[in-house]
N, CA, C, O and CB atoms as a CASP TS submission, in Angstrom:
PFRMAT TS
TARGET T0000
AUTHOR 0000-0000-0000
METHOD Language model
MODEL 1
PARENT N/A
ATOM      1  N   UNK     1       0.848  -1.173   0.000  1.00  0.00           N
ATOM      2  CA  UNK     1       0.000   0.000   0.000  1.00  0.00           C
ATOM      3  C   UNK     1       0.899   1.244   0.000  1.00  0.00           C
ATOM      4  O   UNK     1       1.797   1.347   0.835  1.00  0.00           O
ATOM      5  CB  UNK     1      -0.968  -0.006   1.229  1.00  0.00           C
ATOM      6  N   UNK     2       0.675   2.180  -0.912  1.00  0.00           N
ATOM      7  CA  UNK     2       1.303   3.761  -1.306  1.00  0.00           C
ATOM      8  C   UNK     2       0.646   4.182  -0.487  1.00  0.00           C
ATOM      9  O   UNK     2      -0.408   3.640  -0.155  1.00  0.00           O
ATOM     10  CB  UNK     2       1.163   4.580  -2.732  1.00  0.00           C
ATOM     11  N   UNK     3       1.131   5.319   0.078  1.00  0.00           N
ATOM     12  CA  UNK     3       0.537   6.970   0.244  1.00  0.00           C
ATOM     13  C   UNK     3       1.473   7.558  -0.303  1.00  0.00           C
ATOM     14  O   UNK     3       2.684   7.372  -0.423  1.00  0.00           O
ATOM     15  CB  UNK     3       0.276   7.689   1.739  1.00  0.00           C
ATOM     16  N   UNK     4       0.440   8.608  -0.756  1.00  0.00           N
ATOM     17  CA  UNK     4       0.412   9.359  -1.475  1.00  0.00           C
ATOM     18  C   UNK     4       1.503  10.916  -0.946  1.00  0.00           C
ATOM     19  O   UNK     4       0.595  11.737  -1.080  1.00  0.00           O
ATOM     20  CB  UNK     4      -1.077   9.393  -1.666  1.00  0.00           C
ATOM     21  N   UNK     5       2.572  11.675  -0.539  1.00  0.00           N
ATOM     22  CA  UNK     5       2.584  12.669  -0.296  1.00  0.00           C
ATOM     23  C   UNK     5       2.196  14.224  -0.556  1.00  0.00           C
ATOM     24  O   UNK     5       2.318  14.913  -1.569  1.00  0.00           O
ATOM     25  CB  UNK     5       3.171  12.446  -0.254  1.00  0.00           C
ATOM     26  N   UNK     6       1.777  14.466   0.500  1.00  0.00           N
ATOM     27  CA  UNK     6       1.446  16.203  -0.134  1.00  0.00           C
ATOM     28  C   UNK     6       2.262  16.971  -0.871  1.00  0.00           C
ATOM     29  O   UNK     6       3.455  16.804  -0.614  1.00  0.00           O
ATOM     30  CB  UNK     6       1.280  17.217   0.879  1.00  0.00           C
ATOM     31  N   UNK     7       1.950  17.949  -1.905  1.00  0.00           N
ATOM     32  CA  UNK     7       2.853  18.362  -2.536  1.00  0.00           C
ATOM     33  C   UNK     7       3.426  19.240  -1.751  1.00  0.00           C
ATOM     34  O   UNK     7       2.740  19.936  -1.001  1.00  0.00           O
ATOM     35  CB  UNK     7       2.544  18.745  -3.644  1.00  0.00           C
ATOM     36  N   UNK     8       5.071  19.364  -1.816  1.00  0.00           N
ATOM     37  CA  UNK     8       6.068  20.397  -0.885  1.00  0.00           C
ATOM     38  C   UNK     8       5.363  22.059  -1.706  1.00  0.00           C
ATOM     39  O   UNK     8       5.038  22.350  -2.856  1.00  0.00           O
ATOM     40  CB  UNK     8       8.410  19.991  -1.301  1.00  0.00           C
ATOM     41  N   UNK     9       5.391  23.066   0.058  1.00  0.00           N
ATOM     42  CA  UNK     9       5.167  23.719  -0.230  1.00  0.00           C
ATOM     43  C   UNK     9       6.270  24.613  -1.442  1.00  0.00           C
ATOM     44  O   UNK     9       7.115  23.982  -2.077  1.00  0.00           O
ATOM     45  CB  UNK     9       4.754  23.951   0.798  1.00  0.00           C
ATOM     46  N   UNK    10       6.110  25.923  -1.588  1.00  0.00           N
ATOM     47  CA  UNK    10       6.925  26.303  -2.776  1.00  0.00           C
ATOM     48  C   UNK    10       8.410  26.812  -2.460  1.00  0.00           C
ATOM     49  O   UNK    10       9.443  26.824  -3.130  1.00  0.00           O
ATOM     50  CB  UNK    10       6.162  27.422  -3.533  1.00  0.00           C
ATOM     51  N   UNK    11       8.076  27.242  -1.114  1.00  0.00           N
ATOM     52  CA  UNK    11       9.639  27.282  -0.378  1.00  0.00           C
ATOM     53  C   UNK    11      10.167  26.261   0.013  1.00  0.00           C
ATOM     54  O   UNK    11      11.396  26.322   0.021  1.00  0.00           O
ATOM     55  CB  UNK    11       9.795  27.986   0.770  1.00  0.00           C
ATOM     56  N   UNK    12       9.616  25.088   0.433  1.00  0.00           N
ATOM     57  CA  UNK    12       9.816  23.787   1.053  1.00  0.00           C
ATOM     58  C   UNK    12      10.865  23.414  -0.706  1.00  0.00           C
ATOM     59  O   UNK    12      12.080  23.216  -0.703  1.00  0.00           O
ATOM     60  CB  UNK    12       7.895  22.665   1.606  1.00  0.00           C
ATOM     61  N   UNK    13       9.924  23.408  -2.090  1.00  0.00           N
ATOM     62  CA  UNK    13      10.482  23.076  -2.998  1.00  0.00           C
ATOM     63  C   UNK    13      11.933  23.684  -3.510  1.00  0.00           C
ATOM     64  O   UNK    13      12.834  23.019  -4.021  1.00  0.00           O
ATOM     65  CB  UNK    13       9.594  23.161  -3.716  1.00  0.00           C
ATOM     66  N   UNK    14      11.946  25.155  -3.242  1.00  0.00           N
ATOM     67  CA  UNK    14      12.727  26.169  -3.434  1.00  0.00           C
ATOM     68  C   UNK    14      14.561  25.322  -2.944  1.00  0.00           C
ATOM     69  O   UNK    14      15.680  25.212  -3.444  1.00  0.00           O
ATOM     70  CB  UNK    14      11.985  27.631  -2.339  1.00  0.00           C
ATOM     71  N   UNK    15      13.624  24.812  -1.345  1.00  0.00           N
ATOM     72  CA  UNK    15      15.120  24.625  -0.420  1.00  0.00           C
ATOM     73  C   UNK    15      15.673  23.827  -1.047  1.00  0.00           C
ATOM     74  O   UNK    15      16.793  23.908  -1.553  1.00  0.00           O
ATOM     75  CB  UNK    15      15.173  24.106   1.080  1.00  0.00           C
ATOM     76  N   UNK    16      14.523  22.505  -1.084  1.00  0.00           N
ATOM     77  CA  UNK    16      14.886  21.258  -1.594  1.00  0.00           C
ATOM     78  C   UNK    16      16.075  21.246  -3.257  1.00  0.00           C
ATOM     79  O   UNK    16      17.254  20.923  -3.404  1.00  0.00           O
ATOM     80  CB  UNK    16      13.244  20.558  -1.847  1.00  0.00           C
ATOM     81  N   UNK    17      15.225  21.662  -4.035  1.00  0.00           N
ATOM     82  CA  UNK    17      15.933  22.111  -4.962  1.00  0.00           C
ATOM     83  C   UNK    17      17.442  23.079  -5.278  1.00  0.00           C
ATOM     84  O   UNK    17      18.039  23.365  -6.316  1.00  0.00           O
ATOM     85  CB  UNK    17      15.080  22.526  -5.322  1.00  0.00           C
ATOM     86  N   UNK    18      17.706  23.431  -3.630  1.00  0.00           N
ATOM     87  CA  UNK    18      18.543  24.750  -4.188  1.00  0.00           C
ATOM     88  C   UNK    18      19.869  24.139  -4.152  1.00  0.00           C
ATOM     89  O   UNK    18      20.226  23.265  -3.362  1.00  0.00           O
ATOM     90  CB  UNK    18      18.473  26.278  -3.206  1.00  0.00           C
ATOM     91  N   UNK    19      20.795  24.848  -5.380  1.00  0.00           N
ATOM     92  CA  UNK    19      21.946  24.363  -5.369  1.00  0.00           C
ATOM     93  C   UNK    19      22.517  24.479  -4.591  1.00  0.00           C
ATOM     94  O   UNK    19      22.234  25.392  -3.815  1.00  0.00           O
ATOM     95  CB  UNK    19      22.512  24.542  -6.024  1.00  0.00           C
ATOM     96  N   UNK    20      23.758  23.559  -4.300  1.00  0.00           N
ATOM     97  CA  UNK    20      24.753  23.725  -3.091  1.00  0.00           C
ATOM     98  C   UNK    20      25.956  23.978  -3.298  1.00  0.00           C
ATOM     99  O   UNK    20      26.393  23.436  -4.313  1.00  0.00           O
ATOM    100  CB  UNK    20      24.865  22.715  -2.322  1.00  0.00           C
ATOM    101  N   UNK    21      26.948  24.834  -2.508  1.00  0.00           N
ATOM    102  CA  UNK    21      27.973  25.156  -3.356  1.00  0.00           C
ATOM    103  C   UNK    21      29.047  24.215  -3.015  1.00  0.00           C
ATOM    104  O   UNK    21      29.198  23.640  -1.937  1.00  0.00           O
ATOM    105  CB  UNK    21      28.375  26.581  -3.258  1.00  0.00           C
ATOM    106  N   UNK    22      29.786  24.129  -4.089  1.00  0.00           N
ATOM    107  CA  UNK    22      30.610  22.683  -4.375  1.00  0.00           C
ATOM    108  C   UNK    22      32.139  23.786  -3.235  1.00  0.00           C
ATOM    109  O   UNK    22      32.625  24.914  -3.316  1.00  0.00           O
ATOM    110  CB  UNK    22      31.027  22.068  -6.972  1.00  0.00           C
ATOM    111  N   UNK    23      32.310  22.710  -2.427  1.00  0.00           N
ATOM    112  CA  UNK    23      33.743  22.647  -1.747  1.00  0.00           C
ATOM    113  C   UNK    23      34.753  22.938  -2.740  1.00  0.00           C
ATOM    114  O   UNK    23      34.880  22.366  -3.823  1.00  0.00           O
ATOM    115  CB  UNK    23      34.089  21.224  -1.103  1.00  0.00           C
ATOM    116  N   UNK    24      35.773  24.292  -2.071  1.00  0.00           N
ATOM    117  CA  UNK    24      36.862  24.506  -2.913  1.00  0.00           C
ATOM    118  C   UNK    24      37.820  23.229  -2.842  1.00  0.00           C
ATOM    119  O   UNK    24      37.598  22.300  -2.066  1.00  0.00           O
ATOM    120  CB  UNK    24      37.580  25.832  -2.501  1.00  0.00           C
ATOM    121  N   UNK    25      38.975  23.267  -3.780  1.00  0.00           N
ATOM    122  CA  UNK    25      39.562  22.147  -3.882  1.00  0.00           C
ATOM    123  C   UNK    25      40.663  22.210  -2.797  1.00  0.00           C
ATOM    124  O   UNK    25      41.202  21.154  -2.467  1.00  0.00           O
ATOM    125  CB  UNK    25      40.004  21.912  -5.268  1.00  0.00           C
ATOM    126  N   UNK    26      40.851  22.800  -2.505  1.00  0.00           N
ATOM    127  CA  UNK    26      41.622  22.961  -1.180  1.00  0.00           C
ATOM    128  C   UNK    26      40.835  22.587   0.527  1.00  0.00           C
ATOM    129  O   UNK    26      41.424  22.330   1.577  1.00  0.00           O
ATOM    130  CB  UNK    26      42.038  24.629  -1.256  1.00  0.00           C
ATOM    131  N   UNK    27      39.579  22.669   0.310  1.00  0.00           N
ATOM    132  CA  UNK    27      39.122  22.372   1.509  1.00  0.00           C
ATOM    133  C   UNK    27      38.736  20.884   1.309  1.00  0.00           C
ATOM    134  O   UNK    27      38.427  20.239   2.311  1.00  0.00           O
ATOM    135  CB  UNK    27      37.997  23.329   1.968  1.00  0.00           C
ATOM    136  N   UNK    28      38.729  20.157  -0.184  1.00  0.00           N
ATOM    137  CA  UNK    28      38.447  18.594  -0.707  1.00  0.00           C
ATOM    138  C   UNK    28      40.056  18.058  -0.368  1.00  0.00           C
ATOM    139  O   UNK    28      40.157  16.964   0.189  1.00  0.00           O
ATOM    140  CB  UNK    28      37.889  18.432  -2.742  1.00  0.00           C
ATOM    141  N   UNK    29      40.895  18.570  -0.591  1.00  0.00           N
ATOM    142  CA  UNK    29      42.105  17.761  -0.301  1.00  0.00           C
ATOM    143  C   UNK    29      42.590  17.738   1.205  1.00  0.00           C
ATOM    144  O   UNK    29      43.633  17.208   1.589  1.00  0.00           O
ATOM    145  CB  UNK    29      43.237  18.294  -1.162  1.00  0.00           C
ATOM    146  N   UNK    30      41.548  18.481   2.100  1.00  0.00           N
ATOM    147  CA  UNK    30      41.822  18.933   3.583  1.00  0.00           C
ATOM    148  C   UNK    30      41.124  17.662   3.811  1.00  0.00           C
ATOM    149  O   UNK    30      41.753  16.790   4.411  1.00  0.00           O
ATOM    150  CB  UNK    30      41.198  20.516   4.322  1.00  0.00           C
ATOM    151  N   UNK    31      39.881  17.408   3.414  1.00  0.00           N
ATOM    152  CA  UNK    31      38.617  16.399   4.171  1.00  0.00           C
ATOM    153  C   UNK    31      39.095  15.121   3.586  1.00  0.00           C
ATOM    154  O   UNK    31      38.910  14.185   4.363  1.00  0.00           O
ATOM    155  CB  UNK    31      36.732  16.737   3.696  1.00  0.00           C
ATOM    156  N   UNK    32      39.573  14.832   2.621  1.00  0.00           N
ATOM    157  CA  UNK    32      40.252  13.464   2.023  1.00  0.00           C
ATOM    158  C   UNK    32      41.811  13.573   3.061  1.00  0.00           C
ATOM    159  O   UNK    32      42.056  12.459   3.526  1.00  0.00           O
ATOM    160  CB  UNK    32      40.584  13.582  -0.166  1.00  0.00           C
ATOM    161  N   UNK    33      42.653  14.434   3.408  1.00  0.00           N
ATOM    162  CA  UNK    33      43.490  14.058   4.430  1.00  0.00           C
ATOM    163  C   UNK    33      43.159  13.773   5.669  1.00  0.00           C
ATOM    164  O   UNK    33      43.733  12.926   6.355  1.00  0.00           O
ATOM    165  CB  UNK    33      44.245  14.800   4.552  1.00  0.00           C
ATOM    166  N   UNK    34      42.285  14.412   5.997  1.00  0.00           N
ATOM    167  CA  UNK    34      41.547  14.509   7.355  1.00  0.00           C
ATOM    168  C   UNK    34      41.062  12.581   7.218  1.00  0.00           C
ATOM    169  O   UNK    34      41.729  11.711   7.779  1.00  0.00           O
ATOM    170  CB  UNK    34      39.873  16.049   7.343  1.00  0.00           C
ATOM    171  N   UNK    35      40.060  12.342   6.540  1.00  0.00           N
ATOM    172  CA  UNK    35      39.853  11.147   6.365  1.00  0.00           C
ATOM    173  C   UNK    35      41.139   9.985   6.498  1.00  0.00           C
ATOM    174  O   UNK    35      41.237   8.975   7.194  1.00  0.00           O
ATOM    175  CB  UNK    35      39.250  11.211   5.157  1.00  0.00           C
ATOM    176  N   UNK    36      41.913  10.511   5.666  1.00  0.00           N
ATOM    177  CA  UNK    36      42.959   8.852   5.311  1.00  0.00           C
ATOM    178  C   UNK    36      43.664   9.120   6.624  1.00  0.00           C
ATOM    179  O   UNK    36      44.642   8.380   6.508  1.00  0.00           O
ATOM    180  CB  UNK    36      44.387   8.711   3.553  1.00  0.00           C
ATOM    181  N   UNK    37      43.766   9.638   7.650  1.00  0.00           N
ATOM    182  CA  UNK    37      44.406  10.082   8.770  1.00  0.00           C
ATOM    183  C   UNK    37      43.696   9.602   9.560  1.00  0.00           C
ATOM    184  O   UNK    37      44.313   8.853  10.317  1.00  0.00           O
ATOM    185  CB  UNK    37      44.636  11.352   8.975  1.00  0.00           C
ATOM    186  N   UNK    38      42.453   9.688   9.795  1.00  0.00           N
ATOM    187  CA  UNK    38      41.783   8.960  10.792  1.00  0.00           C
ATOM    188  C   UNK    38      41.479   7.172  10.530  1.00  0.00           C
ATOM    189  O   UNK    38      41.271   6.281  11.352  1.00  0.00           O
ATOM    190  CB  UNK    38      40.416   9.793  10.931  1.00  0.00           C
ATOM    191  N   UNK    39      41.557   7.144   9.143  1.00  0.00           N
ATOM    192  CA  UNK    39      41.522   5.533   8.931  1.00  0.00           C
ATOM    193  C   UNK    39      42.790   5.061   9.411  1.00  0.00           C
ATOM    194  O   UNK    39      42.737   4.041  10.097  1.00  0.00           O
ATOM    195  CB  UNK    39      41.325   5.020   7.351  1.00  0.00           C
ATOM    196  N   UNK    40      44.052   5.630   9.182  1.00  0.00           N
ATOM    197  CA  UNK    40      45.055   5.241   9.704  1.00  0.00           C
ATOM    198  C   UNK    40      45.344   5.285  11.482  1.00  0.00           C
ATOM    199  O   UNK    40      46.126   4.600  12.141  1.00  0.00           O
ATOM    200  CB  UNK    40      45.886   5.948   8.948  1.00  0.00           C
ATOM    201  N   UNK    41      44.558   6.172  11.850  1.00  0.00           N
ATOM    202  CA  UNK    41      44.944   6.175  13.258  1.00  0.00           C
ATOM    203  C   UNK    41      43.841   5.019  14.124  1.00  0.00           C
ATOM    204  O   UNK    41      43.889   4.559  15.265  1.00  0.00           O
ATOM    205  CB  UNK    41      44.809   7.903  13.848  1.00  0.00           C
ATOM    206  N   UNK    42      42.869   4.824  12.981  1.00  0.00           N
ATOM    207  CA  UNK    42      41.720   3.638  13.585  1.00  0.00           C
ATOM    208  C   UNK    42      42.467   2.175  13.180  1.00  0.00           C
ATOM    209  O   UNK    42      42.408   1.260  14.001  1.00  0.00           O
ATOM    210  CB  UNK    42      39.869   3.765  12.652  1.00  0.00           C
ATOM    211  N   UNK    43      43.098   1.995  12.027  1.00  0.00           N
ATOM    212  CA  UNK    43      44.014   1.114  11.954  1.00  0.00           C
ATOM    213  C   UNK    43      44.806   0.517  12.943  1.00  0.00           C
ATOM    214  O   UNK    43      45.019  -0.683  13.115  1.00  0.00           O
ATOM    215  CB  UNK    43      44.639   1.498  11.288  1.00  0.00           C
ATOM    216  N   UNK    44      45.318   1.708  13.727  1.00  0.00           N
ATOM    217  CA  UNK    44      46.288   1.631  14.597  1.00  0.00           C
ATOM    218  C   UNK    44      46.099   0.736  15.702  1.00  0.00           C
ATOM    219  O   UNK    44      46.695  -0.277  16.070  1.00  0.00           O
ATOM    220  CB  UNK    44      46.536   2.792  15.009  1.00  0.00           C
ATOM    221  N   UNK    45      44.785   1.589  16.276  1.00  0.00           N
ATOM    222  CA  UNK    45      44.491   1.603  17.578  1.00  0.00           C
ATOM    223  C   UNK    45      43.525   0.273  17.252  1.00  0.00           C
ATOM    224  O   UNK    45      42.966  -0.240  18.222  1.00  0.00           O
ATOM    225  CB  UNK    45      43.840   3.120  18.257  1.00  0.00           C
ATOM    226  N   UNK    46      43.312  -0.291  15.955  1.00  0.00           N
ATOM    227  CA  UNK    46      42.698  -1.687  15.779  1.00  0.00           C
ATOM    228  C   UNK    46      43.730  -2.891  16.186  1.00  0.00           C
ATOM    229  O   UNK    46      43.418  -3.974  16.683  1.00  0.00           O
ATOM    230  CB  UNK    46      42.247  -1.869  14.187  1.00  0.00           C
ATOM    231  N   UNK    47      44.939  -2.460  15.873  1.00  0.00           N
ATOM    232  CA  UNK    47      45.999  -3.493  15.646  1.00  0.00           C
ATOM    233  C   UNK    47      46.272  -3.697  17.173  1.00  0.00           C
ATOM    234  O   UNK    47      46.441  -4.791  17.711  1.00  0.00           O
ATOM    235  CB  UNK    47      47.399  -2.990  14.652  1.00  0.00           C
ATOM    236  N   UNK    48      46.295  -2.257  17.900  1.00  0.00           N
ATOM    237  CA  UNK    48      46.512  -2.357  19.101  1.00  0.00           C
ATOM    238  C   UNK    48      45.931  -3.109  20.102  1.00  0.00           C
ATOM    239  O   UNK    48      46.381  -3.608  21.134  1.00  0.00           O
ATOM    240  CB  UNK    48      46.482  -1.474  19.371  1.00  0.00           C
ATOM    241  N   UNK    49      44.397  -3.080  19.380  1.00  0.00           N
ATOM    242  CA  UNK    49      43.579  -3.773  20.845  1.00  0.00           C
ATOM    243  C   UNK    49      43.847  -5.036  19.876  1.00  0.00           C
ATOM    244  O   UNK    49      43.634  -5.871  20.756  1.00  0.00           O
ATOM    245  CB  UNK    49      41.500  -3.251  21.490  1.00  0.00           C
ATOM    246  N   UNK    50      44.127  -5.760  18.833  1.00  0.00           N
ATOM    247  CA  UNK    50      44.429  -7.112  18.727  1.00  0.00           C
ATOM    248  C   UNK    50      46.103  -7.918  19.406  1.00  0.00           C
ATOM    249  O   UNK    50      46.317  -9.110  19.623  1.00  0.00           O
ATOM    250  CB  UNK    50      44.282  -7.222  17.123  1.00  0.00           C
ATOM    251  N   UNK    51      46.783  -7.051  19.539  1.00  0.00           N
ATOM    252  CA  UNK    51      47.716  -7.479  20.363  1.00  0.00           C
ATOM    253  C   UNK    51      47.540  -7.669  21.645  1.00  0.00           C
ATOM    254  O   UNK    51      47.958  -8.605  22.327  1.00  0.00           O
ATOM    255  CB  UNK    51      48.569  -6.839  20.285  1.00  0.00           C
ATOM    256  N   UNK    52      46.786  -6.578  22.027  1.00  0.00           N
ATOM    257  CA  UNK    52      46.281  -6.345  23.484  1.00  0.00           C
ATOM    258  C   UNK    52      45.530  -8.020  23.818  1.00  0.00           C
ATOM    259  O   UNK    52      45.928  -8.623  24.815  1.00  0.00           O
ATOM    260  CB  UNK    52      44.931  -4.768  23.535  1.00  0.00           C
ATOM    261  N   UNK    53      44.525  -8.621  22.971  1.00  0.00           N
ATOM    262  CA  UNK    53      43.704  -9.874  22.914  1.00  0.00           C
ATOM    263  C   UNK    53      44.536 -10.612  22.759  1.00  0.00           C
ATOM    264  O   UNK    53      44.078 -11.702  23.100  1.00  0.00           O
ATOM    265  CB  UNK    53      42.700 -10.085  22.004  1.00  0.00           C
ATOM    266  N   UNK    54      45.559 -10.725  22.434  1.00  0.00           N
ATOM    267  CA  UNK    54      46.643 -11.750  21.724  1.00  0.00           C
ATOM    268  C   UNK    54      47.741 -12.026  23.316  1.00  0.00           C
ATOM    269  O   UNK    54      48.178 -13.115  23.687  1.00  0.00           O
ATOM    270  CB  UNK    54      47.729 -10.722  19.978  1.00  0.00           C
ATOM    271  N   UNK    55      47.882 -11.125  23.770  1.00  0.00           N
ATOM    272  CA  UNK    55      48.699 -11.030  25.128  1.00  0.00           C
ATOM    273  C   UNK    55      47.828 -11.303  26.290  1.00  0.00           C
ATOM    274  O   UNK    55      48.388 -11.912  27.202  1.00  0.00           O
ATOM    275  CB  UNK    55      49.354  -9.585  25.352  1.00  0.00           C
ATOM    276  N   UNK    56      46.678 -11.016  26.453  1.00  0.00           N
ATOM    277  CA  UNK    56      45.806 -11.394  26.955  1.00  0.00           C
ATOM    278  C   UNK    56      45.360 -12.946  27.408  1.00  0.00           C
ATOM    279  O   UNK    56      45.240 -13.474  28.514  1.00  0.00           O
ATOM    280  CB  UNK    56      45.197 -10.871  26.304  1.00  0.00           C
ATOM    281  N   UNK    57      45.133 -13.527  25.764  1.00  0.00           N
ATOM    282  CA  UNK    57      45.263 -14.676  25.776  1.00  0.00           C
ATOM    283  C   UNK    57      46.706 -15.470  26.165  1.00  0.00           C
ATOM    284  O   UNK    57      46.486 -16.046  27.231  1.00  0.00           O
ATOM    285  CB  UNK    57      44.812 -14.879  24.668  1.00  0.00           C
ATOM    286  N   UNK    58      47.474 -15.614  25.923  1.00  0.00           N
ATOM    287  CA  UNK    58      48.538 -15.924  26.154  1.00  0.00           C
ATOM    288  C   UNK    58      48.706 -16.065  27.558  1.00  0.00           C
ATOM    289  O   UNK    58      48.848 -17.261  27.811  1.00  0.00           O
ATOM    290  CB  UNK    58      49.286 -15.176  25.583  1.00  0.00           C
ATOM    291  N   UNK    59      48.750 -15.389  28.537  1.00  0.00           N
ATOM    292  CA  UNK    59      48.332 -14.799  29.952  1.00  0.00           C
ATOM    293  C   UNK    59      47.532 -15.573  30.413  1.00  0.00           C
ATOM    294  O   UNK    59      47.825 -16.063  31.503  1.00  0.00           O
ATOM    295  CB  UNK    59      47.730 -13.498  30.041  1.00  0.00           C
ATOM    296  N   UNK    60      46.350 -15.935  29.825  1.00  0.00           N
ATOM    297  CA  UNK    60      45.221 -16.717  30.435  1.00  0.00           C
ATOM    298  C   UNK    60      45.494 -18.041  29.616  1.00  0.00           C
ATOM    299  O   UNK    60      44.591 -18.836  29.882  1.00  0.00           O
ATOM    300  CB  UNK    60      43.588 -16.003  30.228  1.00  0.00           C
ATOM    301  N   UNK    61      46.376 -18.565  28.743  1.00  0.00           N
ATOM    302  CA  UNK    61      46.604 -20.130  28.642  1.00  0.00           C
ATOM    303  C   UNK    61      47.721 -20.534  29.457  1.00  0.00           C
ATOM    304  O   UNK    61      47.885 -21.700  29.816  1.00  0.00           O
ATOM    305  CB  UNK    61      46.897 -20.626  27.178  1.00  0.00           C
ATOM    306  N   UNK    62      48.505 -19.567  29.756  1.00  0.00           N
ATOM    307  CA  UNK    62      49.738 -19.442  30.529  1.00  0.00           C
ATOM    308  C   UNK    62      49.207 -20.018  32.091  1.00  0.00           C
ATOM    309  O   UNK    62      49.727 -20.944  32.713  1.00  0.00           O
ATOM    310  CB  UNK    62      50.353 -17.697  30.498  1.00  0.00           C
ATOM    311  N   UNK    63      48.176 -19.295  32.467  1.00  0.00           N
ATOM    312  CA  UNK    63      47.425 -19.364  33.819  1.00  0.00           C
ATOM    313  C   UNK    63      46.844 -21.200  34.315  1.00  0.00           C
ATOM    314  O   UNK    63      46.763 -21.893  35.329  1.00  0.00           O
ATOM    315  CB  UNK    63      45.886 -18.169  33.538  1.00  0.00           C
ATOM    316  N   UNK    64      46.488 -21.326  32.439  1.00  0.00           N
ATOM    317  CA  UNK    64      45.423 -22.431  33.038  1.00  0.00           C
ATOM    318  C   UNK    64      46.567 -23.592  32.550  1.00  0.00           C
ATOM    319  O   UNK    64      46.003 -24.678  32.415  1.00  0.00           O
ATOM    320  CB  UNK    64      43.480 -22.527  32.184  1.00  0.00           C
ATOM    321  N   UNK    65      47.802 -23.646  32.295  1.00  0.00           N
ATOM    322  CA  UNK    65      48.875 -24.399  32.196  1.00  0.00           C
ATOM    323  C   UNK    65      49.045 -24.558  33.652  1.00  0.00           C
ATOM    324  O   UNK    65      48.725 -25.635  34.154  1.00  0.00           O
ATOM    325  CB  UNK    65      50.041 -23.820  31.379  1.00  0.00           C
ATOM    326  N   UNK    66      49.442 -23.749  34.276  1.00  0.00           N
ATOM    327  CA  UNK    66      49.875 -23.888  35.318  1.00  0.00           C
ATOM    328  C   UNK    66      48.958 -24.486  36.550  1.00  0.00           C
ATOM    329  O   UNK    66      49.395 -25.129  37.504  1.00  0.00           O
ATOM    330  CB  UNK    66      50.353 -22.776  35.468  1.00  0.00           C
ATOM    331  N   UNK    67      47.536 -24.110  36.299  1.00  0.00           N
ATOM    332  CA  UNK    67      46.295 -24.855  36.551  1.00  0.00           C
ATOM    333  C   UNK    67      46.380 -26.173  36.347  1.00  0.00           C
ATOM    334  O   UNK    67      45.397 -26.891  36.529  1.00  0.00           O
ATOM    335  CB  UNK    67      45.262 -24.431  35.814  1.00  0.00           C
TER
END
């Protein structure tokens, strides 16, 4: 089952429609560094908490050896 929507008023259409202004290329090569910088620092701190699990474990087979 559709419904139907009301038609947007003419300012509602105005907004919807209105162009947006395109990012200078200097503030696009800021937000693409900004980006590959934070993937890399989430990388990081990924690798980190897998060592962290990795030592962890180790620790707790270590434990139940001795168990």
């Amino acid at each position: 089952m559709y419904f139907l929507r009301p038609p947007l008023t003419e300012a509602a259409h105005c907004y919807k429609n209105k162009p947006r202004a395109k990012p200078s290329h200097e503030t696009e090569k800021t937000i693409k560094k900004d980006l590959s910088e934070s993937r890399e620092s989430f990388s990081a701190i990924f690798v980190l908490g897998q060592a962290h699990l990795r030592q962890s474990n180790l620790k707790t087979a270590k434990m139940a050896e001795k168990i």
